[in-house]
VOLUMSE-782901 format. One record per residue (C-alpha): residue number from 0; residue in one letter; x, y, z. Coordinates in nm, 3 decimals, padded with zeros to 5 digits, m for minus. Layout:
<atom num="NUM" residuo="A" X="X" Y="Y" Z="Z"/>
...
% end
This chain:
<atom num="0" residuo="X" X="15.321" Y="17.592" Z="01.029"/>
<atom num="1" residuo="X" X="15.529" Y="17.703" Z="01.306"/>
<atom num="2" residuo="X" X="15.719" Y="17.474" Z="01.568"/>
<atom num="3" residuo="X" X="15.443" Y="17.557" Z="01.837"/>
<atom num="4" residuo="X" X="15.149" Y="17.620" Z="01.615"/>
<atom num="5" residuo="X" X="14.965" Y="17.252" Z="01.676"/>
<atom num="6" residuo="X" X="14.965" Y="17.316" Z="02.048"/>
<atom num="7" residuo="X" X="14.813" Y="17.705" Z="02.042"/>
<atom num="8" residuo="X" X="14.495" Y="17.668" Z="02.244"/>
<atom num="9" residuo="X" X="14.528" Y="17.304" Z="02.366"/>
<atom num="10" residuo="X" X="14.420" Y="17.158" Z="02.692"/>
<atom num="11" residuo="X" X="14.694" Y="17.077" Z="02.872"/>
<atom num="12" residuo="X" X="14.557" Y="16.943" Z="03.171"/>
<atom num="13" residuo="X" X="14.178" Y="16.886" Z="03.275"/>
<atom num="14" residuo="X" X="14.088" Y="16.757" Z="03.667"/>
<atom num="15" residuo="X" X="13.985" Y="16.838" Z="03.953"/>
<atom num="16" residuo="X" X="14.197" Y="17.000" Z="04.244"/>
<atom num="17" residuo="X" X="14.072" Y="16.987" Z="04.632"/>
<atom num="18" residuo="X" X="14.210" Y="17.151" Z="04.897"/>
<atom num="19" residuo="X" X="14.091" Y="17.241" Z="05.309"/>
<atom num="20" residuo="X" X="14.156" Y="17.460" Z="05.551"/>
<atom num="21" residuo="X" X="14.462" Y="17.339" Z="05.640"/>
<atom num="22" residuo="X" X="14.636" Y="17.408" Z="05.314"/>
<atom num="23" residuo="X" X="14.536" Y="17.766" Z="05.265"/>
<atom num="24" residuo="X" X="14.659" Y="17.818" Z="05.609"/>
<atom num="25" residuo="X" X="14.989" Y="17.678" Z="05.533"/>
<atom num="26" residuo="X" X="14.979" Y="17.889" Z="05.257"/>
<atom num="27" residuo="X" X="14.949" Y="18.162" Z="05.439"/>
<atom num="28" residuo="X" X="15.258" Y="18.115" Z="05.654"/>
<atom num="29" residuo="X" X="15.438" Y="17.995" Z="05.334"/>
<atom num="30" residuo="X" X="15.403" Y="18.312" Z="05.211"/>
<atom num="31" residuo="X" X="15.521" Y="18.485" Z="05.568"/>
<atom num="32" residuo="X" X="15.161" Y="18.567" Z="05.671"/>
<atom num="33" residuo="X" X="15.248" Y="18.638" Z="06.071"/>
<atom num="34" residuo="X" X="15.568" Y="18.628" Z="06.017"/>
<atom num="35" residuo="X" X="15.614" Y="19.038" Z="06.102"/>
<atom num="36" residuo="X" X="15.358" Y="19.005" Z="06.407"/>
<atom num="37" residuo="X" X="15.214" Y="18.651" Z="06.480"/>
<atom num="38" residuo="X" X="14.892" Y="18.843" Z="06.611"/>
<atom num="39" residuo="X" X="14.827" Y="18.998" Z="06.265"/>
<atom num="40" residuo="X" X="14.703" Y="18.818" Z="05.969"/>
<atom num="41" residuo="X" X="14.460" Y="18.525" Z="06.186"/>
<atom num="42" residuo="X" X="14.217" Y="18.592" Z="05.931"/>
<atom num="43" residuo="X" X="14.487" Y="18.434" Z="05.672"/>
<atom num="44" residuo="X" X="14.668" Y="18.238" Z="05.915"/>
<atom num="45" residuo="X" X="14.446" Y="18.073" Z="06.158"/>
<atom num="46" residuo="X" X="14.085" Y="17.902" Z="06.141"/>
<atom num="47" residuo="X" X="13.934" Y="17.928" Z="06.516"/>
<atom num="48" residuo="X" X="14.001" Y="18.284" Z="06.586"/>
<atom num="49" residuo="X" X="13.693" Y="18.423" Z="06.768"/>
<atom num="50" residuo="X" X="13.488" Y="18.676" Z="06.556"/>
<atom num="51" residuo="X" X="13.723" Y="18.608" Z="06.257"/>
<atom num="52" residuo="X" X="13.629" Y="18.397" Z="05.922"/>
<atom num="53" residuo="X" X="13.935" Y="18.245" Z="05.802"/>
<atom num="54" residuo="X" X="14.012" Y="18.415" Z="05.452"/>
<atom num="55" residuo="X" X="14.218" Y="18.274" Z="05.167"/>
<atom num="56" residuo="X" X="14.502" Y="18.482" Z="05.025"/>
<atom num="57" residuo="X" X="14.407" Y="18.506" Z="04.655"/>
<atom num="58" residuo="X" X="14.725" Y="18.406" Z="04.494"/>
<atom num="59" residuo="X" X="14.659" Y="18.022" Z="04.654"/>
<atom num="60" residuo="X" X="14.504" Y="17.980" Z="04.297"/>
<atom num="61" residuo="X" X="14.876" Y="17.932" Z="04.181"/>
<atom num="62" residuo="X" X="14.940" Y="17.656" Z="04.386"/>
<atom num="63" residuo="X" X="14.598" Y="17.411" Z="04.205"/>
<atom num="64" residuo="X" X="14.709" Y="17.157" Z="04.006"/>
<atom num="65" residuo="X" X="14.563" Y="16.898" Z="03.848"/>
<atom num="66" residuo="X" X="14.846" Y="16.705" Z="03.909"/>
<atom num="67" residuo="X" X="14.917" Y="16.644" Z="03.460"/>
<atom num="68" residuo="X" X="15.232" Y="16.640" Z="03.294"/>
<atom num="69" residuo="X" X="15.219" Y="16.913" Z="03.039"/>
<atom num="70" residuo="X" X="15.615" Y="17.052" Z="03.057"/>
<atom num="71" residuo="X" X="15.745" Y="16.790" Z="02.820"/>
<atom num="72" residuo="X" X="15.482" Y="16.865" Z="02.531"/>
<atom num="73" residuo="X" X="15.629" Y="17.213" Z="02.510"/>
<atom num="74" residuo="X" X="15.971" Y="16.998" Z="02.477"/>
<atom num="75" residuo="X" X="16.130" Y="17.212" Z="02.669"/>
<atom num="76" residuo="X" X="16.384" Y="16.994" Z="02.889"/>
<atom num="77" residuo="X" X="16.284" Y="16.639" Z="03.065"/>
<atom num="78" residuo="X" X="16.173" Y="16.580" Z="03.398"/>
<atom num="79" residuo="X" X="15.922" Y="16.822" Z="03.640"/>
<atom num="80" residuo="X" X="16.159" Y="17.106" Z="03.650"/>
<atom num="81" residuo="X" X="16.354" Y="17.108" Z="03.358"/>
<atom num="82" residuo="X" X="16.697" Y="17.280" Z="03.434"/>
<atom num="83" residuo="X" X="16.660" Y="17.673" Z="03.245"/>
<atom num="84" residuo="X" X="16.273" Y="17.702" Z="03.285"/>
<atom num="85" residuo="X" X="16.209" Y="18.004" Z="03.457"/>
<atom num="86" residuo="X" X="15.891" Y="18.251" Z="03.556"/>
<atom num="87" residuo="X" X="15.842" Y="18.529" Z="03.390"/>
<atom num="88" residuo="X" X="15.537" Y="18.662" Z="03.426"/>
<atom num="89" residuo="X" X="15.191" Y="18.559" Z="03.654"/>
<atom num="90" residuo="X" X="14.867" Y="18.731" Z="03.689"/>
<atom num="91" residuo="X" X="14.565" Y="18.552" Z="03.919"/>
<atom num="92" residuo="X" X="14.193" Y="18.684" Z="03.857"/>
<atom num="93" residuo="X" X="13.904" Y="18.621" Z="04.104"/>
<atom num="94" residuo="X" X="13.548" Y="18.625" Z="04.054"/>
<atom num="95" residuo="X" X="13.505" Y="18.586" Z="04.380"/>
<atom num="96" residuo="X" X="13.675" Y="18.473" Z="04.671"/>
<atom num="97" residuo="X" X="13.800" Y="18.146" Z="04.731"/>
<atom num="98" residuo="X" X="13.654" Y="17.935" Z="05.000"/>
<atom num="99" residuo="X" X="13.859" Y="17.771" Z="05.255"/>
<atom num="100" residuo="X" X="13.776" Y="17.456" Z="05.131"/>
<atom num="101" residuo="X" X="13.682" Y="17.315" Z="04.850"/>
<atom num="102" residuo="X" X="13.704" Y="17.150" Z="04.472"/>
<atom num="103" residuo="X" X="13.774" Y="17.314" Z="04.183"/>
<atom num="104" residuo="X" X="13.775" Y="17.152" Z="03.794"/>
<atom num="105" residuo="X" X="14.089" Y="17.313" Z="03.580"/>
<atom num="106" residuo="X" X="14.099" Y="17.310" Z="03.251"/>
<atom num="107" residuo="X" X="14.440" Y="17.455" Z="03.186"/>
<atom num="108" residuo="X" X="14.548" Y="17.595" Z="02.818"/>
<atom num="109" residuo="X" X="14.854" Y="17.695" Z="02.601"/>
<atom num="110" residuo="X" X="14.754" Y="18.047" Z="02.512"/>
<atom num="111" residuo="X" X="15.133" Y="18.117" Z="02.282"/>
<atom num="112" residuo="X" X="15.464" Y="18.030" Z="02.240"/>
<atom num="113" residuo="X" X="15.724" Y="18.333" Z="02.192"/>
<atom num="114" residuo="X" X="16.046" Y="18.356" Z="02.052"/>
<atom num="115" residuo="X" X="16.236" Y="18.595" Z="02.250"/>
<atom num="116" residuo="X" X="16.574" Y="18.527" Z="02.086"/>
<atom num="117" residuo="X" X="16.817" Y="18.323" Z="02.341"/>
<atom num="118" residuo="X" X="16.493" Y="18.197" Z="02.517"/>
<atom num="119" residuo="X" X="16.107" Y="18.120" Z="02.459"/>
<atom num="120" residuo="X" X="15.851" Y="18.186" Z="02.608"/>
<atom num="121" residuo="X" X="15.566" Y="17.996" Z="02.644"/>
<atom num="122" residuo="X" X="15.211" Y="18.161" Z="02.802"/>
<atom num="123" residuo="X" X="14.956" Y="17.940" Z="02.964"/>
<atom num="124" residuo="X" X="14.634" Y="17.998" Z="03.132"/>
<atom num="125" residuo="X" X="14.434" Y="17.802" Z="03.416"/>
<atom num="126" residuo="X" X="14.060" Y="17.846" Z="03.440"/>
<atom num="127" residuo="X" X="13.903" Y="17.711" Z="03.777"/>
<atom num="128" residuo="X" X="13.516" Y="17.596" Z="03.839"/>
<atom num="129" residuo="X" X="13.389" Y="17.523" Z="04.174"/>
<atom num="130" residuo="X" X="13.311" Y="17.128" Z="04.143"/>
<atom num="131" residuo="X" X="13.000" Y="17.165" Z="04.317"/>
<atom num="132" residuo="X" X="12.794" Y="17.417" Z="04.207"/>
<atom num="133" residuo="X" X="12.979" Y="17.519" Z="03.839"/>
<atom num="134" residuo="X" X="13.065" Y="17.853" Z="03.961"/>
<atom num="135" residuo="X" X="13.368" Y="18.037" Z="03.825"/>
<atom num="136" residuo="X" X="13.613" Y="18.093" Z="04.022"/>
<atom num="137" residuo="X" X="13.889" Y="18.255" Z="03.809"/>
<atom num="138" residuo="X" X="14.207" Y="18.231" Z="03.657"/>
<atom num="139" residuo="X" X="14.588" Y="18.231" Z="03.676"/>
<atom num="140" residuo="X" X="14.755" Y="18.351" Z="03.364"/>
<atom num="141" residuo="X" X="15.175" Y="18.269" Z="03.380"/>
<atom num="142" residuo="X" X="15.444" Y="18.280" Z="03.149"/>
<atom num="143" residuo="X" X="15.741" Y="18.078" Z="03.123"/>
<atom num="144" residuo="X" X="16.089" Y="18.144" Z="02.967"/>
<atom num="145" residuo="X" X="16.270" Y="17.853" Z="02.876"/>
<atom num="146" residuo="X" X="16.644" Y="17.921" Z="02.806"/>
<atom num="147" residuo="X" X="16.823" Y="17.814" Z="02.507"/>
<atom num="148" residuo="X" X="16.483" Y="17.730" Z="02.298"/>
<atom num="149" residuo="X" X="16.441" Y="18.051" Z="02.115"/>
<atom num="150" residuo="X" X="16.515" Y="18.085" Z="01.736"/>
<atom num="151" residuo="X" X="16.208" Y="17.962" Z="01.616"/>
<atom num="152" residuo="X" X="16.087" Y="18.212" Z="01.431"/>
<atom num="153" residuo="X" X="15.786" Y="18.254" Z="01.606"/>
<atom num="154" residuo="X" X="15.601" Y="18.597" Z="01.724"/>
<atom num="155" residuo="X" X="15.816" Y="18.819" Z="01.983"/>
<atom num="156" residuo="X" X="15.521" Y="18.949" Z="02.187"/>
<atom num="157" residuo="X" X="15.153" Y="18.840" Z="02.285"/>
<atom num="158" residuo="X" X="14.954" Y="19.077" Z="02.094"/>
<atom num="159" residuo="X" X="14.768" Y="19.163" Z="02.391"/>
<atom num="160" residuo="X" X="15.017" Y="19.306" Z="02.610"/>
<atom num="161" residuo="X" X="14.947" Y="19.571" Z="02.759"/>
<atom num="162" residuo="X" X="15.183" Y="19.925" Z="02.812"/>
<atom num="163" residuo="X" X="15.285" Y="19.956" Z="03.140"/>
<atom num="164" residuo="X" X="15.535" Y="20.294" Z="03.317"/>
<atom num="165" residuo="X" X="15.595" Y="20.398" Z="03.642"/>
<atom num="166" residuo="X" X="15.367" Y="20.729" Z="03.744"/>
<atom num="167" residuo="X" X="15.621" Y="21.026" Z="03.764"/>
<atom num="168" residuo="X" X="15.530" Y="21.075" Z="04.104"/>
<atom num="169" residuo="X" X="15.626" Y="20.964" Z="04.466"/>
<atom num="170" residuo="X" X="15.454" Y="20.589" Z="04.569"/>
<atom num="171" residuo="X" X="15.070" Y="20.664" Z="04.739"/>
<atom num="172" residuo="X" X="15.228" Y="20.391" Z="05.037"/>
<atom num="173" residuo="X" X="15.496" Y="20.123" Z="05.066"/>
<atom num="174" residuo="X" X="15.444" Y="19.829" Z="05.243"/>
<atom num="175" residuo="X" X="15.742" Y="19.654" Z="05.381"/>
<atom num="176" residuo="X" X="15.734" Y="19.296" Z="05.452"/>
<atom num="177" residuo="X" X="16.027" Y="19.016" Z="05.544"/>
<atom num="178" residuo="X" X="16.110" Y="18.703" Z="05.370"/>
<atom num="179" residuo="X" X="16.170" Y="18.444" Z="05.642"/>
<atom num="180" residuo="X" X="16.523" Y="18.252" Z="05.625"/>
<atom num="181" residuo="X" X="16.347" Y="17.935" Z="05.601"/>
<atom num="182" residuo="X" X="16.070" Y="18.084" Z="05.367"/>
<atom num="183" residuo="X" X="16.135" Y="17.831" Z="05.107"/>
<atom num="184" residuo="X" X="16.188" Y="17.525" Z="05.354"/>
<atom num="185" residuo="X" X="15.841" Y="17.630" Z="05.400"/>
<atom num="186" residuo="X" X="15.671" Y="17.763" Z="05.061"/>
<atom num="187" residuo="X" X="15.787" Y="17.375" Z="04.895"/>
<atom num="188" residuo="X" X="15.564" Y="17.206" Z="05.107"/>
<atom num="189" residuo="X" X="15.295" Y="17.315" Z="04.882"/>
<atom num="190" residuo="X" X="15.430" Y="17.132" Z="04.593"/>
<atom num="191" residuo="X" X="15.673" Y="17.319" Z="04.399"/>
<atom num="192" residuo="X" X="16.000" Y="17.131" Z="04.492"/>
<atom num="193" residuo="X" X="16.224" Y="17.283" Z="04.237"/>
<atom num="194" residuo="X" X="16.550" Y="17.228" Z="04.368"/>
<atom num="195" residuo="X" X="16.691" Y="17.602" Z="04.286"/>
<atom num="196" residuo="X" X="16.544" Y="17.697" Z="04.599"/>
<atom num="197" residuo="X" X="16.763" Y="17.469" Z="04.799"/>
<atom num="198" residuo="X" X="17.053" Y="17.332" Z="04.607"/>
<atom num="199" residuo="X" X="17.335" Y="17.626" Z="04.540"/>
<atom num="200" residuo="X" X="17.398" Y="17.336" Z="04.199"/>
<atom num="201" residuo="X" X="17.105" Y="17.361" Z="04.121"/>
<atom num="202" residuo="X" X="17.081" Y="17.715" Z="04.138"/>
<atom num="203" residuo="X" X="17.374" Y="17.784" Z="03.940"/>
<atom num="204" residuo="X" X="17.271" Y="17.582" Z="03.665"/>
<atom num="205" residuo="X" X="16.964" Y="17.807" Z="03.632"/>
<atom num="206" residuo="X" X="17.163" Y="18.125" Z="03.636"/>
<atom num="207" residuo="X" X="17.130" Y="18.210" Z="04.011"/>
<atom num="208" residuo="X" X="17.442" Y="18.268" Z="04.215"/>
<atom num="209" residuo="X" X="17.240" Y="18.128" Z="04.521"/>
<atom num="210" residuo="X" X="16.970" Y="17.927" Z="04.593"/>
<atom num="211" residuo="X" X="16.642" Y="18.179" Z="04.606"/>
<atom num="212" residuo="X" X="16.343" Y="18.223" Z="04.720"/>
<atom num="213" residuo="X" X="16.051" Y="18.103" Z="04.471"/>
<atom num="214" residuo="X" X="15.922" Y="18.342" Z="04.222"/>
<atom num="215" residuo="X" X="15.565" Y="18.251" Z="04.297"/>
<atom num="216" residuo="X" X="15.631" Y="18.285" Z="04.723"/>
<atom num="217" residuo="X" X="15.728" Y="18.681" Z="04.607"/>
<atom num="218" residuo="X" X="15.419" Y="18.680" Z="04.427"/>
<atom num="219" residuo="X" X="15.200" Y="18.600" Z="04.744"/>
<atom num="220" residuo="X" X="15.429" Y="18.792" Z="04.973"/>
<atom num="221" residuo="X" X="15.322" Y="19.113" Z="04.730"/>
<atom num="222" residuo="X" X="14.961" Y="18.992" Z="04.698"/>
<atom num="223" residuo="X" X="14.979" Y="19.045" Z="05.097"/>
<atom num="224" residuo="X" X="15.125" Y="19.383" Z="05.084"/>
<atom num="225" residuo="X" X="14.845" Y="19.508" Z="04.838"/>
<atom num="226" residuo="X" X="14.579" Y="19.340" Z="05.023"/>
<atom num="227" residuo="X" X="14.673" Y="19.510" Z="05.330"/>
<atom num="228" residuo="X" X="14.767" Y="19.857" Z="05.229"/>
<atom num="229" residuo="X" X="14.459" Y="19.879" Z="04.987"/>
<atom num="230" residuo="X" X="14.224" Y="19.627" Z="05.106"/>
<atom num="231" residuo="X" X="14.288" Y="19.709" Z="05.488"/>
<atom num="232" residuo="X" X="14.328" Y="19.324" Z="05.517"/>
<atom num="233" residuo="X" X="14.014" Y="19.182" Z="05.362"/>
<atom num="234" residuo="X" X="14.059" Y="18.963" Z="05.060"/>
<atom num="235" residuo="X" X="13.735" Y="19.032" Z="04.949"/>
<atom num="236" residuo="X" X="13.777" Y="19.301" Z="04.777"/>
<atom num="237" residuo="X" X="14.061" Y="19.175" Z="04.533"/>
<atom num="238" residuo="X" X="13.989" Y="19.127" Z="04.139"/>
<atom num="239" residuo="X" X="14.313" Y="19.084" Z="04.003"/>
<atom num="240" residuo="X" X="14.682" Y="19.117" Z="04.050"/>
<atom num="241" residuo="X" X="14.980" Y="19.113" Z="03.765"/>
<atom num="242" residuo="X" X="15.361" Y="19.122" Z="03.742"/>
<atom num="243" residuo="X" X="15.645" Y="19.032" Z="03.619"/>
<atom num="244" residuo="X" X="15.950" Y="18.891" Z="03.771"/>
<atom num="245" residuo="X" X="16.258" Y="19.082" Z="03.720"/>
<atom num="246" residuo="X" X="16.528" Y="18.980" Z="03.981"/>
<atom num="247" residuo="X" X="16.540" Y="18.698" Z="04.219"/>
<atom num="248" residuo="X" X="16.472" Y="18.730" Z="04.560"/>
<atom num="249" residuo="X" X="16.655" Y="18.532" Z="04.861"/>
<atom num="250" residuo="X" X="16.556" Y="18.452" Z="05.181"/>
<atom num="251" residuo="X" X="16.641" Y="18.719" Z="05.446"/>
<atom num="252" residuo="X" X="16.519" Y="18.987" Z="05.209"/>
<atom num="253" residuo="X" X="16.303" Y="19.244" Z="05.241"/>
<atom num="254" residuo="X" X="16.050" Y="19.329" Z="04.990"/>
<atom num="255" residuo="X" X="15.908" Y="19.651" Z="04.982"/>
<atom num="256" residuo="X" X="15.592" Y="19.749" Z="04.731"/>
<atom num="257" residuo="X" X="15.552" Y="20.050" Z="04.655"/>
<atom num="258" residuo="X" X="15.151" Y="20.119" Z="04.539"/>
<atom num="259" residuo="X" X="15.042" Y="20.403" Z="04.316"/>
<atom num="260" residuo="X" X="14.662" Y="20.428" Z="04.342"/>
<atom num="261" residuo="X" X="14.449" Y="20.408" Z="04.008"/>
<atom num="262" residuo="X" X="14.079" Y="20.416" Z="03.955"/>
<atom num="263" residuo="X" X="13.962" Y="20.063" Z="04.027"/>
<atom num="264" residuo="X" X="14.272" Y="19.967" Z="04.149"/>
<atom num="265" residuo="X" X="14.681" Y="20.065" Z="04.143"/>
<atom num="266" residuo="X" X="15.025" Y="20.014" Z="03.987"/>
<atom num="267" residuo="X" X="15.296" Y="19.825" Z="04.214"/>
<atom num="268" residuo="X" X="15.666" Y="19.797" Z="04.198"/>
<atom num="269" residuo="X" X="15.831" Y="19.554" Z="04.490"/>
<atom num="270" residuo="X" X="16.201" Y="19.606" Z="04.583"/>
<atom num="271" residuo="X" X="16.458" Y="19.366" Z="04.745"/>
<atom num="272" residuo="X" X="16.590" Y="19.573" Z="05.049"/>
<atom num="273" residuo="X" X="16.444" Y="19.929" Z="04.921"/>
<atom num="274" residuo="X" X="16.758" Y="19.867" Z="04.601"/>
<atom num="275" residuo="X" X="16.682" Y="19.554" Z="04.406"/>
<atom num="276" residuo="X" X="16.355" Y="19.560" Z="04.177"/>
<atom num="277" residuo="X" X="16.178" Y="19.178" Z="04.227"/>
<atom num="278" residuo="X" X="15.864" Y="19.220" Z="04.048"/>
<atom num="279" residuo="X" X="15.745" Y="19.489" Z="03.793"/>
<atom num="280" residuo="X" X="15.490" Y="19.601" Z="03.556"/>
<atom num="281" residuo="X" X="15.276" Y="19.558" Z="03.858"/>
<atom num="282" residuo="X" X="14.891" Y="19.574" Z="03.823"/>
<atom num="283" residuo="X" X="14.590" Y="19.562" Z="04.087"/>
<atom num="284" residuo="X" X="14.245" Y="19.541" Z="04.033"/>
<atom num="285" residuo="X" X="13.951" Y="19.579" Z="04.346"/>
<atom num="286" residuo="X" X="13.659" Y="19.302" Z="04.225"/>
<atom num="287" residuo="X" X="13.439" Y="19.446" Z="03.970"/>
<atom num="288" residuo="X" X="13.684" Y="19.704" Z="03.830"/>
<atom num="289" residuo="X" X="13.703" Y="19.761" Z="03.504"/>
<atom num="290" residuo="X" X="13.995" Y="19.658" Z="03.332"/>
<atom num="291" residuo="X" X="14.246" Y="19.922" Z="03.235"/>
<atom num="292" residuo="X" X="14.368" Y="19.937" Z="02.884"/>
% end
C-alpha cells in the first residue's frame, strides 16, 4: 500500500458553512470589485442599489469552510499554514448561482496524492448542498503542492487531466484589471490569514522574494474579468472556471486575461503587467455547457 493510499477518497471535513450578504460583498471588494470604477460592479459590490439584485461572484465557493482540521492528516507540516504548502491548481463548478445568503453542508474529500519529485501534491474536492432545501450547489476542486514531501513513489499525474495549449491565434479580448496595494490587507479578512501575504519572513520561507498577493484573490480577480468580458457582468451565466497558478502575483499589479472563445465557453491566460504569466491552463464554462475533453 502506498504512503497516501488509506486516505484516497476520505472525508475530510463534513459541516455546514453560512454566510450573508455582507460577506459576499466583502468578497467582492476583496477581490477589487469597484476598485477600477466604484460605480461599476454594484451588482457584486453593493446590496440596495435600485433596480439591481445583488449577485455573488462565483469563486466565493473557495472561501466555505467547514471550519475542520484536515492539513495535518496529509502530514504535511504542523499548524494551519504549514510553511512550503502552496496552490497549485483550483477549479469552482456551479449548478447554479449562489444566493446572497445562505447555508450550505460540505462534505469535502481527498481525491489523490501525487508525487511530483521535490514536492507532492495532494488534490481535494469540496461538494456544497444548500442546507435548506438539499439542492446542489457545486464544487471547488484545488490542488496543493507541498514542498519537500515528494519521493513517495506514488502516481505523477491525476489520470484525468486534461490537455490543455494556447490557440495559435491572437486573444478574442483582454480584460485588464488592478490589484489594489492593500488587496491582501483586505482579501484575509475572509479567513485565509497565511502570513506570506504580509510577512516578507514569511514569504521567503515559502520561496517568495516578497510578500504576495493570495493565489485564490488572483483567482477571483480572473473570475471577474471572464464574467465581464463574456458574461457582460451577470454571474448567471457561469458553469465553471479552471487554472493553474504559475507565478505569484503582488499587490500593485496588473492582471490582464486574455480570453479565447470556445463553444460553451473559452480558454484564459492572465498576465502580471502584460509580461508575467499568473494563472494558466485556463478553462471557462457558460452553465449547461458541455464539458470539453
Amino acid at each position: 500500500m502506498g504512503k497516501y493510499d488509506h486516505l484516497i477518497g476520505r472525508e475530510l471535513e463534513n459541516g455546514l458553512c453560512s454566510w450573508d450578504s455582507d460577506r459576499a460583498l466583502l468578497y467582492a471588494v476583496g477581490v477589487g470589485a469597484g476598485l477600477p470604477d466604484p460605480l461599476q460592479e454594484l451588482q457584486f459590490t453593493t446590496e440596495n442599489s435600485p433596480g439591481i439584485a445583488q449577485q455573488v461572484i462565483p469563486t466565493f465557493m473557495t472561501t466555505m469552510s467547514a471550519g475542520g482540521d484536515w492539513v495535518h492528516l496529509l502530514e504535511f507540516g504542523d499548524g494551519k499554514y504549514p510553511v512550503g504548502l502552496v496552490h497549485g491548481e483550483q477549479s469552482v463548478t456551479l449548478a447554479r448561482p449562489i444566493p446572497p445568503t445562505g447555508t450550505a453542508r460540505l462534505s469535502r474529500v481527498l481525491r489523490g496524492v501525487y508525487d511530483k519529485g521535490a514536492s507532492a501534491l495532494a488534490v481535494i474536492e469540496t461538494r456544497a448542498t444548500l442546507a435548506h432545501t438539499g439542492e446542489y450547489l457545486g464544487s471547488a476542486r484545488m490542488s496543493l503542492f507541498a514542498q519537500g514531501k515528494g519521493g513517495f513513489g506514488g502516481p505523477r499525474s491525476p489520470a484525468d487531466q486534461q490537455p490543455w495549449s494556447r490557440p495559435e491565434r491572437a486573444p478574442d479580448l483582454t480584460i485588464s484589471l488592478p490589484v489594489g496595494l492593500n488587496q491582501s490587507l483586505i482579501f484575509r479578512l475572509l479567513g485565509d490569514h497565511n502570513p506570506h501575504a504580509t510577512d516578507p519572513t514569511r514569504a521567503h520561507a515559502d520561496g517568495f522574494d516578497r510578500p504576495i498577493f493570495f493565489g485564490l484573490g488572483t483567482y477571483g480577480i480572473a473570475c471577474r474579468a471572464l464574467i465581464k468580458g463574456l458574461c457582460d457582468g451577470d454571474a448567471s451565466h457561469f458553469g465553471e472556471i479552471d487554472a493553474r497558478f504559475s507565478k505569484p502575483v503582488h499587490p500593485g499589479d496588473r492582471l490582464d486575461t486574455l480570453i479565447w472563445r470556445t463553444e460553451g465557453g473559452a480558454l484564459f491566460q492572465t498576465l502580471a503587467n502584460g509580461e508575467r504569466l499568473v494563472l494558466d491552463r485556463g478553462v471557462f464554462r457558460f452553465l449547461g455547457a458541455t464539458k470539453m475533453g
